[in-house]
N, C-alpha and C positions, 0 to 999 in steps of 0.2 A: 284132565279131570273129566268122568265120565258122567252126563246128568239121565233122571228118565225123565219126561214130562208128558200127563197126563191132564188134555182138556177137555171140559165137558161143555159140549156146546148146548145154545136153548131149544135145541130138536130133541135133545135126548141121546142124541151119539156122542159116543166118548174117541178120542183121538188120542195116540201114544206116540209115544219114538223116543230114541233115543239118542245122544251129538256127544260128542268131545270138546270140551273147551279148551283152549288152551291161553295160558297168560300173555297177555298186550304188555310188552315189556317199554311199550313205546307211548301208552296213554297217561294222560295228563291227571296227578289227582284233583277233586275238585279244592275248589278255593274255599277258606273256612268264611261260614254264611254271616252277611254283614244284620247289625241291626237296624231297628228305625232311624239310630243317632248315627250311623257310621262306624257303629266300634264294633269289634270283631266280637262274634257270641264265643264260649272260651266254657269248656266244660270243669277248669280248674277254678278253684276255690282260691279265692285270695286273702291272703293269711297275714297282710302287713300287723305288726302291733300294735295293741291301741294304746294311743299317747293323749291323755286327756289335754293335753299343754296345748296341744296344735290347735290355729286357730279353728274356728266351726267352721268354714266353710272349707275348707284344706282336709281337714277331721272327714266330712264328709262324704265330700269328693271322693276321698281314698277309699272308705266304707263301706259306702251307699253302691254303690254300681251293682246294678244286677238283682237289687232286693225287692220286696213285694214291699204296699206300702205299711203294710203291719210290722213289717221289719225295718222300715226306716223310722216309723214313729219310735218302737223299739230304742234304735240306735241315737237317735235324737235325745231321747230322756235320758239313756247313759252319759251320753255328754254331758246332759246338761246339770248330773247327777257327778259327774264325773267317779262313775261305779261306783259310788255310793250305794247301796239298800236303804238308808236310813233315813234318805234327803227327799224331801216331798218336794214336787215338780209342779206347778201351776199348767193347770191346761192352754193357758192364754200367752205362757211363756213359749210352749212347745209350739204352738197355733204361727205364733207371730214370726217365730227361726224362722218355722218350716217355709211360712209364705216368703219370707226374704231370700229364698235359696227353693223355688219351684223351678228354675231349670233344669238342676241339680239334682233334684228330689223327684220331677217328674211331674212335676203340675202341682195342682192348688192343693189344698188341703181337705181331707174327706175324716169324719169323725167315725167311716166303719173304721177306719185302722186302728181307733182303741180299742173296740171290742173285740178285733182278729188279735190284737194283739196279747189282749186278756187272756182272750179263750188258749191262746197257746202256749200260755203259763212266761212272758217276759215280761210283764209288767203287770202293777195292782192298784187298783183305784182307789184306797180307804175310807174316802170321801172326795164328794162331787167336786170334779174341776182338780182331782189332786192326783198324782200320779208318782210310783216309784217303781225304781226297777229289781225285778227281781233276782238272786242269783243265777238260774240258768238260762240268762236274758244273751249269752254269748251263742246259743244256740242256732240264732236267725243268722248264724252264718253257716251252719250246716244243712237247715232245714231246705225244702226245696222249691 
């Protein structure tokens, strides 16, 4: 393969040429890049089903990996809705999971992830402290 390259230096002279590359049939490719926790970052989307039966922490585990936390609050209230639309969730219920499973989750609890979560159409507040999930609450696994 043949490249041109063209740099311009901070005098104001411009530099050309042109090289042949040719493929390293012998280099190593790199290693897929680790995360904070040690688990390999993975541009695939994880599609196991959701089983409301499994216990919450198991449930989550499987879930939660990888999501922002307006997406695990999200995913928290479906459970705990077990995909219900109809079933009103207590703020104090989701609060208290979520801190028994901050390993899990990612740390303590932060009350923007209701309002991320509002705002991105997965869950609805009817009143204070009250939460339900809305239908295209399956979303925060495609979102990014």
């Amino acid at each position: 393969m043949r490249v041109s390259i063209i740099v311009l230096a901070d005098d104001g002279n411009s530099y050309k040429g042109e090289v042949e590359l040719k493929l390293d049939r012998n280099a190593k490719k790199p290693a897929p890049k680790q995360s904070k926790h040690g688990v390999r970052a993975t541009s695939a989307v994880h599609k196991a089903p959701l089983n409301f039966v499994t216990p919450i922490r198991a449930f989550v585990k499987l879930h939660a990996r990888n999501l922002t936390g307006s997406q695990k609050f999200a995913l928290l209230v479906a459970y705990l809705a077990k995909g219900d639309g109809q079933k009103e969730i207590q703020m104090t219920d989701v609060e208290n999971h979520w801190n028994r499973m901050k390993p899990l989750l990612g740390g303590k609890f932060n009350l923007a992830y209701t309002t991320r979560a509002k705002d991105d159409g997965w869950v609805d507040s009817p009143k204070r402290g009250i939460y339900k999930i809305l239908p295209d609450w399956k979303r925060i696994f495609d979102a990014p």
